[in-house]
MARKOL-324709 format. One record per residue (C-alpha): z, x, y; residue number from 1; residue in one letter. Coordinates in nm, 4 decimals, always signed. Layout:
<fivexs>
FIVEX       c3       c1       c2 num residu
FIVEX        Z        X        Y NUM      A
...
</fivexs>
This chain:
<fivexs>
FIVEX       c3       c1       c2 num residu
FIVEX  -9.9468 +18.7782  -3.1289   1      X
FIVEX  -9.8537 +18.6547  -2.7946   2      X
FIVEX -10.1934 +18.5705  -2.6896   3      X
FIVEX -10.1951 +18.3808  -3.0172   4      X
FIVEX  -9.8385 +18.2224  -2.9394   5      X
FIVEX  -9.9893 +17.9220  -2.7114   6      X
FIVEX -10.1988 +17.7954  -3.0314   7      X
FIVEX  -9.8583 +17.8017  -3.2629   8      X
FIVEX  -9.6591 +17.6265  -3.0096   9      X
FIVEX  -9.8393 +17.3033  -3.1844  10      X
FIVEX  -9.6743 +17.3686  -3.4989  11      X
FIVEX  -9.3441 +17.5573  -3.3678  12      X
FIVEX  -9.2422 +17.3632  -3.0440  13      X
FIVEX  -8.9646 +17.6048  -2.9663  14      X
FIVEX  -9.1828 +17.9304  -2.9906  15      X
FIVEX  -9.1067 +18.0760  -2.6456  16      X
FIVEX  -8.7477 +18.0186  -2.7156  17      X
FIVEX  -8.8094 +18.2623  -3.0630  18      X
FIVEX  -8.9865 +18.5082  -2.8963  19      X
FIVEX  -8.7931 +18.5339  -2.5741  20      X
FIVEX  -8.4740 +18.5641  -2.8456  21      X
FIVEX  -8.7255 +18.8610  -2.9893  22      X
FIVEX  -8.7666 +19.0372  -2.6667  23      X
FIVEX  -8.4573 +18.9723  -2.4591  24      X
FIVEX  -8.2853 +19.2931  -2.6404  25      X
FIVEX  -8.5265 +19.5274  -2.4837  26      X
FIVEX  -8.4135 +19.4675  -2.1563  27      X
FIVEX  -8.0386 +19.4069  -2.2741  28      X
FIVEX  -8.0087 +19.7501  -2.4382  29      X
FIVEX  -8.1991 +19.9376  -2.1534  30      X
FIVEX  -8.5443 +19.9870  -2.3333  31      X
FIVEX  -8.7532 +19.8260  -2.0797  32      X
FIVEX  -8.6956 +19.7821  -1.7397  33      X
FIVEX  -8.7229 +19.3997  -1.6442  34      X
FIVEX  -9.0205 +19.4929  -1.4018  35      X
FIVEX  -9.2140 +19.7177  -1.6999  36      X
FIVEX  -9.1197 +19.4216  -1.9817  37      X
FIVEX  -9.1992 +19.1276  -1.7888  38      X
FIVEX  -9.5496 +19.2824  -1.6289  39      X
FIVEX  -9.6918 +19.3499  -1.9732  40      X
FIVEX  -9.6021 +19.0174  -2.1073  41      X
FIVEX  -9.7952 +18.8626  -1.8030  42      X
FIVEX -10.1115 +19.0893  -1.8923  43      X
FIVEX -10.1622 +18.8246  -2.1948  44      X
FIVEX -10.0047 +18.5437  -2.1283  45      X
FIVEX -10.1280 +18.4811  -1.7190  46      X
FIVEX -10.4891 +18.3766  -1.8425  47      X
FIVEX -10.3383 +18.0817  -2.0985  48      X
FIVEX -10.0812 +17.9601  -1.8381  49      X
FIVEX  -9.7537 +18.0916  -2.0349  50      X
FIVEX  -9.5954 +18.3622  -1.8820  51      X
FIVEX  -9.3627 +18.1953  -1.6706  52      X
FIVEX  -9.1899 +17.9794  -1.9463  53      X
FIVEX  -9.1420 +18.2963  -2.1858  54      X
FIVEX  -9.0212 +18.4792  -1.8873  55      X
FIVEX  -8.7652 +18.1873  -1.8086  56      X
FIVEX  -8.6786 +18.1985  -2.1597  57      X
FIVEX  -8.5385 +18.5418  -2.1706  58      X
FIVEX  -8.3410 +18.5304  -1.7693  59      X
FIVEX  -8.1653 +18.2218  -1.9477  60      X
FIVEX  -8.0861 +18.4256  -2.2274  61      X
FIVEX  -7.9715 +18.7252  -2.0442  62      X
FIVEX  -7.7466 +18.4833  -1.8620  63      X
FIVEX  -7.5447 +18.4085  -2.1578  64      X
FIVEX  -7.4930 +18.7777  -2.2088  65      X
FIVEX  -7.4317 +18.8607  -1.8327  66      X
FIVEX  -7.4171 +18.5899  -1.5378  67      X
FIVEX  -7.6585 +18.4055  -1.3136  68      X
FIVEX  -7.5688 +18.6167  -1.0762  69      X
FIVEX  -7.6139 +18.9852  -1.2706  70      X
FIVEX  -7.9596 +18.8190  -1.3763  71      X
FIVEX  -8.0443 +18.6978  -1.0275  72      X
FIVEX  -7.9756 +19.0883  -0.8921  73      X
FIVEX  -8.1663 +19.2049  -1.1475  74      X
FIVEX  -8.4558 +19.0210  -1.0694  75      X
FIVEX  -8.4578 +19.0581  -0.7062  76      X
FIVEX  -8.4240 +19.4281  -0.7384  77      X
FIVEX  -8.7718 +19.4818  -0.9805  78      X
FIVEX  -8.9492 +19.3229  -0.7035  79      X
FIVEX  -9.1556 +19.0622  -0.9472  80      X
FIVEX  -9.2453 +18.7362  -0.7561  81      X
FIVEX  -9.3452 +18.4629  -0.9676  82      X
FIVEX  -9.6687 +18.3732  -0.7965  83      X
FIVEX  -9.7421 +18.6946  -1.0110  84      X
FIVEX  -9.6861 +18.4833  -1.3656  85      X
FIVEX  -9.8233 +18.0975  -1.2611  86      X
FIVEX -10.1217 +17.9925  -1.2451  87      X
FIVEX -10.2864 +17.9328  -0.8774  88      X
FIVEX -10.2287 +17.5694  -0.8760  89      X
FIVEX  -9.8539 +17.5693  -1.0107  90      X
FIVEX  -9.5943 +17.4798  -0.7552  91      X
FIVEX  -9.3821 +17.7588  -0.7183  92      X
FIVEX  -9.0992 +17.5724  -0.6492  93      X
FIVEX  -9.1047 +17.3096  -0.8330  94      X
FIVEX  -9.1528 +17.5403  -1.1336  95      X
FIVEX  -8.8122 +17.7090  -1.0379  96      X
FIVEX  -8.6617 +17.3415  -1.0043  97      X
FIVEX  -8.7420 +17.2538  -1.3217  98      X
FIVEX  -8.6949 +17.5514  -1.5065  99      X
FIVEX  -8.3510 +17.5640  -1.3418 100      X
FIVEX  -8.4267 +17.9056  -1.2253 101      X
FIVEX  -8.2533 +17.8992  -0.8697 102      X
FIVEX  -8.0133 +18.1676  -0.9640 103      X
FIVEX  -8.3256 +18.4052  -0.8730 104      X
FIVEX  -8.3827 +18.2982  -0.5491 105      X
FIVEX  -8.0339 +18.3209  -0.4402 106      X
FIVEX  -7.7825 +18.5961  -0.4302 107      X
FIVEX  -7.4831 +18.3678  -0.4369 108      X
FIVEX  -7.3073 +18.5216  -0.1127 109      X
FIVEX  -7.2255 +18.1547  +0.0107 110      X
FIVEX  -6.8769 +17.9782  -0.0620 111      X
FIVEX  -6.8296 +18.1063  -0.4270 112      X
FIVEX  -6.8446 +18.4673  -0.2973 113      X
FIVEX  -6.6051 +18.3807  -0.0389 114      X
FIVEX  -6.3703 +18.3168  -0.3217 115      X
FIVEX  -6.3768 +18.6974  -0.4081 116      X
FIVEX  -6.1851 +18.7583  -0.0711 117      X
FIVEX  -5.8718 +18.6851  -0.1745 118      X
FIVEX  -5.6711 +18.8521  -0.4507 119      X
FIVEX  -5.5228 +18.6201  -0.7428 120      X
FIVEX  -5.1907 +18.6255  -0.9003 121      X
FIVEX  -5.1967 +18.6647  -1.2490 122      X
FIVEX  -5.0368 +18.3416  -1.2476 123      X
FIVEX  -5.3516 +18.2346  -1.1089 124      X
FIVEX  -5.5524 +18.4026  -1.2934 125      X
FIVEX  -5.4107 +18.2682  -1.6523 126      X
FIVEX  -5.4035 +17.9048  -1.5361 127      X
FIVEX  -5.7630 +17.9315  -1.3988 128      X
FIVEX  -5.8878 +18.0795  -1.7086 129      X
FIVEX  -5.7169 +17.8458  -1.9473 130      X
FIVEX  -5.8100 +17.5579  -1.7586 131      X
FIVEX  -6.2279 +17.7092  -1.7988 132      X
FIVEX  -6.1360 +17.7847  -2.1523 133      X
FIVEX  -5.9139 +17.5114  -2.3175 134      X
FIVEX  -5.9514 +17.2047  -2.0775 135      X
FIVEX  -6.3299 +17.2431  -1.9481 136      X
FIVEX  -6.4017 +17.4292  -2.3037 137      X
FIVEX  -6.6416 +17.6124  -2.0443 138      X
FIVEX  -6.9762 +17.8250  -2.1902 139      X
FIVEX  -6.9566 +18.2280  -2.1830 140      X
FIVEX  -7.2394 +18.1626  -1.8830 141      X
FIVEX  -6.9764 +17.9542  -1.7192 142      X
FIVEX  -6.7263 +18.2067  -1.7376 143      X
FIVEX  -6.9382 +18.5252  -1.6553 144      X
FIVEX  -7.0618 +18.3186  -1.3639 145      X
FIVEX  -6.6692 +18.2188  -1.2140 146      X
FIVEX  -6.5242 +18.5849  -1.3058 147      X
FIVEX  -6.8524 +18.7758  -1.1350 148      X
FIVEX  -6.8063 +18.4707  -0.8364 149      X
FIVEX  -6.4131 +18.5051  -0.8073 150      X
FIVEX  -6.3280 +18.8749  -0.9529 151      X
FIVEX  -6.4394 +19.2301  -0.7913 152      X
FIVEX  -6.5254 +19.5465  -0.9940 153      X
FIVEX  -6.1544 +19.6771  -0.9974 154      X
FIVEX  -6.0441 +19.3087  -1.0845 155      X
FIVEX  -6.2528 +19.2572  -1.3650 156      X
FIVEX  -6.1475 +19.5580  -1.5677 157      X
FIVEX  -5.7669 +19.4996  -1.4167 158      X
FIVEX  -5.4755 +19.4062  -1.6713 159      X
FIVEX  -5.4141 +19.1323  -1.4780 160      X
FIVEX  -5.7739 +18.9546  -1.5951 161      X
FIVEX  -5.7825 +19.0975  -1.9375 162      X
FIVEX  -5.4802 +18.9791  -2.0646 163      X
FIVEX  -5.5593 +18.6193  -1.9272 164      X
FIVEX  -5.8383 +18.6133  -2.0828 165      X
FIVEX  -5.7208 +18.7319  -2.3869 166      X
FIVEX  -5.4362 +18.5153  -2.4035 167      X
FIVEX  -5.6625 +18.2605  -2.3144 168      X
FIVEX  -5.8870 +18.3144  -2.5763 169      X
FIVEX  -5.6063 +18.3121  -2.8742 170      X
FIVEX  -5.4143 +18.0238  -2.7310 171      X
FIVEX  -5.7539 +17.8218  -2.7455 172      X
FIVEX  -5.7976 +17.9512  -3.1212 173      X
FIVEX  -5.4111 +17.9003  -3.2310 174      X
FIVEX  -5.3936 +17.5311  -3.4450 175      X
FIVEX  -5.0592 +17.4231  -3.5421 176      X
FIVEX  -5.1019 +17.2129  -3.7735 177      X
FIVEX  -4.7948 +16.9885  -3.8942 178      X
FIVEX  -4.6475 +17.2520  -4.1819 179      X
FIVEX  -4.7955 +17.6061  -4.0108 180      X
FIVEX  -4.9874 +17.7682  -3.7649 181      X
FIVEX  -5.3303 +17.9087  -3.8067 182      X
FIVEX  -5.6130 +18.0844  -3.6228 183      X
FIVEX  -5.9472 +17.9302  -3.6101 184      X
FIVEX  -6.1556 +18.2474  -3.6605 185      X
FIVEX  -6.4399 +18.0302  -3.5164 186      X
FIVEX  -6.3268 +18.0150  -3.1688 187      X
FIVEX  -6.3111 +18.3738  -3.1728 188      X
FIVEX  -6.6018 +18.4722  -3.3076 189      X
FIVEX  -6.7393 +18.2151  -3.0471 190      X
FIVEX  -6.5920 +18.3964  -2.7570 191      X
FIVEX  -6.7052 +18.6839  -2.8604 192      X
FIVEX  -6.9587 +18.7705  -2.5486 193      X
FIVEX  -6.6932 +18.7407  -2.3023 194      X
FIVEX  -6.4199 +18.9824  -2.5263 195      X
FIVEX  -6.6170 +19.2127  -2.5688 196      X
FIVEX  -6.8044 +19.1696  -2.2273 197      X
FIVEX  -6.4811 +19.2757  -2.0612 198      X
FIVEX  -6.2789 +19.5146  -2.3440 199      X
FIVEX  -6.6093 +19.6967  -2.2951 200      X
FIVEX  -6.4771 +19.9179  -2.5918 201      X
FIVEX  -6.2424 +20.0851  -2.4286 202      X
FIVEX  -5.9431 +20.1333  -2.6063 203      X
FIVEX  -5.6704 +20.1262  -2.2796 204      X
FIVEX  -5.8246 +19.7378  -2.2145 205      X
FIVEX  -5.8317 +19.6704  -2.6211 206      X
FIVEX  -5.4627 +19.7882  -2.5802 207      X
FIVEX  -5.3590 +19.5367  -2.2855 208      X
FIVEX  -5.5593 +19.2656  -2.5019 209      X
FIVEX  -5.2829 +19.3647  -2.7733 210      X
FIVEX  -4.9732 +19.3283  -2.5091 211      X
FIVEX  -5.1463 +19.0119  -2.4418 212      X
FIVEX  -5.1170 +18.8904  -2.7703 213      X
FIVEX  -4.7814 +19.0084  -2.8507 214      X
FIVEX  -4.6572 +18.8509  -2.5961 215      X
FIVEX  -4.8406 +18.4592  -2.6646 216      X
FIVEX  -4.6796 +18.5381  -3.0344 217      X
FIVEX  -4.3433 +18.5599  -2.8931 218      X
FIVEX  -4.4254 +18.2816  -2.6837 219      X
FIVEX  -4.5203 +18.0632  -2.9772 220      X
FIVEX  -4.1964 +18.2141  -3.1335 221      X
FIVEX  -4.3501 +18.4112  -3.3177 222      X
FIVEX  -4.5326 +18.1810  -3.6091 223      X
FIVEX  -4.5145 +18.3571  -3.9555 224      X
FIVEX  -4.8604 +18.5427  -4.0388 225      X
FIVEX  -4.9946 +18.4308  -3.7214 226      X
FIVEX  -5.0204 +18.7883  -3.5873 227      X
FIVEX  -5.1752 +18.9158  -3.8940 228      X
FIVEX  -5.4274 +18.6499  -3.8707 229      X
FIVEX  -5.5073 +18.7508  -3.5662 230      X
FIVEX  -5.5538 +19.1086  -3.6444 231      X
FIVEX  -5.7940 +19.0544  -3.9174 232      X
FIVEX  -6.0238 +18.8785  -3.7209 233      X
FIVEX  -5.9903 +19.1231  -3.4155 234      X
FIVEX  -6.0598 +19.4119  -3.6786 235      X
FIVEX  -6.2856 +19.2527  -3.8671 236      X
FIVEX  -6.5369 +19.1237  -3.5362 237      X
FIVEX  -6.4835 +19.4766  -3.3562 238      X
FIVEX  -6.3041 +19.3461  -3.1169 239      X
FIVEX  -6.0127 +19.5742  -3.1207 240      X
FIVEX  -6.0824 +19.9333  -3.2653 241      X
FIVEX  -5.8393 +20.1070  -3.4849 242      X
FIVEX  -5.7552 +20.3518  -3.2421 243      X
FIVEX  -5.6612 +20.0661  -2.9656 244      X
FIVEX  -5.3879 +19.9160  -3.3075 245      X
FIVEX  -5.2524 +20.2491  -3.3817 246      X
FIVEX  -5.1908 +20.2844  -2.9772 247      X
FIVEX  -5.0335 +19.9539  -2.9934 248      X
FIVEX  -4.8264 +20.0339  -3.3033 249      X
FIVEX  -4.6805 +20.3451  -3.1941 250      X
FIVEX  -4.6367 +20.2421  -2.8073 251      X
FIVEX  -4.3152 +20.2883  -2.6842 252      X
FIVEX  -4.3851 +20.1320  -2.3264 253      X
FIVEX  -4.0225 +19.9569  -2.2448 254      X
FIVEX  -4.2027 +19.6349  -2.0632 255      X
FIVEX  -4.3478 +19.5789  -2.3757 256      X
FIVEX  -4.0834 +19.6009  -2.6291 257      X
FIVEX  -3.9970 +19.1929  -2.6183 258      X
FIVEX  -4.0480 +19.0849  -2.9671 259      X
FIVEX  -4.2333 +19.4549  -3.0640 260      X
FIVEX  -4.0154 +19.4887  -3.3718 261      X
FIVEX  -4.0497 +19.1746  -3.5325 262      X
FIVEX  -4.4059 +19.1716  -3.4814 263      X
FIVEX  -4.4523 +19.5040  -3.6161 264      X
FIVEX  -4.2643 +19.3846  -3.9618 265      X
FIVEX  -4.5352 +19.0512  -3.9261 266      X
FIVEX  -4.7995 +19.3601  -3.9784 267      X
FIVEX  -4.6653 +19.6137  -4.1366 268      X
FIVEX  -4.9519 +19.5110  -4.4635 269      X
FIVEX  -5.2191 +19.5201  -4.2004 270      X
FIVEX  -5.1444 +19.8676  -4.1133 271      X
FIVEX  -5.0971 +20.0102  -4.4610 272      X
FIVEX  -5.4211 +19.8511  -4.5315 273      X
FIVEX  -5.5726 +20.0060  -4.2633 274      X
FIVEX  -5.4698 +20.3506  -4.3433 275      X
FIVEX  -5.5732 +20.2865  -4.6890 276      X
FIVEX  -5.9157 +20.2024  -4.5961 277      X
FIVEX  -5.9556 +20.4948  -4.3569 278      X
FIVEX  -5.8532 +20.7597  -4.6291 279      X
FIVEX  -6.0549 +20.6085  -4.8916 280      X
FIVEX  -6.3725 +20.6280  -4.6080 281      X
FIVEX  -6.3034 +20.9564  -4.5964 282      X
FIVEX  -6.2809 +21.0714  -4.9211 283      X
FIVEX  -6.6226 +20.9050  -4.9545 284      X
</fivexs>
């Protein structure tokens, strides 16, 4: 097929887009090592003069899922060099220029790194990431790219950085219209690559995401439905898991009782519903 690929391109002008949406799971999920994957798609694509643009393909693709600089690691580490996917008279260079691929060449350890050197406040860290998320309406890239720049390991799975992101996230998707407010599911769902980037699954971070939310509720004073609203989507795009609510539900944690008990009335249907579901699963 891919040797064939060059032909179809006539017909289907964005076919090394398709196929690098095809292949890009391989290396996401840890079925192929980027070295292994991107040496056996040279093997038929070299001799036509195509390797390189299917390869760029797929690092901007994994970008969207990771960062620029994740992607640019991972590159440098398999030790590919892309004289090994161009043909002898392509400029190198000028390839990478216009393929916008300088995020391999570099490991970013100039004045964005330098960022990383200095803790931020979560004050700073929620104005910072609304400003990327509701002013600049910023891509996931954009994001992954500032928190990997700005954040360290310990910083990034901090409660600090989750729940200004999540409260980030929600205030972008809350629209208060003149009679109620409402979520916009949309902006969720579009957000989802950084949520669940960063909740990783794990049901302690899923559980500051829910403090997080409690408290922008109360800070909206408290909106009727609102909560639930936002609990159906977080259920329903596996965002939050059921074990992260029930935490939530039956916390007692003192610096987060501030508006607990009205917003566990606002969902009191969401949990019945939720236990209702789970028994009927397993009586199936």
């Amino acid at each position: 097929m891919l040797e064939q690929a060059d032909d179809m391109a006539i017909d289907i002008p964005h076919i090394w887009l398709y196929l690098a949406e095809l292949l890009s799971p391989v290396l996401k999920d840890g079925g192929f090592s980027m070295r292994e994957l991107f040496s056996e798609l040279g093997k038929p694509l070299l001799p036509v003069g195509r390797a390189g643009i299917l390869i760029s393909e797929i690092l901007h693709i994994l970008c969207k899922q990771k960062s620029h600089r994740t992607v640019g690691s991972l590159w440098r580490e398999s030790g590919l060099n892309w004289t090994d996917f161009l043909p002898e008279e392509e400029d190198v260079q000028a390839f990478i220029s216009q393929q916008k691929l300088q995020f391999v060449e570099s490991d970013g350890s100039g004045s964005e790194a330098a960022l990383s050197n200095r803790l931020l406040s979560p004050e700073e860290l929620s104005q910072q990431l609304e400003k990327l998320l509701l002013e600049d309406m910023a891509s996931d890239e954009q994001i992954f790219d500032w928190v990997e720049a700005t954040l360290d390991e310990s910083q990034m799975s901090s409660s600090p950085f989750l729940r200004a992101l999540m409260t980030a996230v929600c205030k972008a998707a809350v629209k208060d219209d003149t009679t109620n407010c409402r979520v916009d599911t949309a902006i969720i769902q579009r957000r989802l690559p950084v949520l669940l980037k960063y909740l990783n699954s794990d049901t302690e971070r899923q559980l500051q995401a829910l403090y997080a939310l409690q408290a922008l509720i109360v800070a909206l004073d408290q909106p009727p439905n609102l909560l639930r609203m936002f609990f159906d989507c977080l259920y329903d795009e596996d965002v939050i898991s059921e074990d992260a609510f029930y935490k939530w539900e039956t916390s007692k944690d003192p610096a987060e009782q501030e508006g607990k008990g009205v917003a566990l009335k606002s969902v009191t249907a969401f949990f019945t519903w939720l236990r209702e579901a789970e028994e009927e699963s397993e009586d199936n």
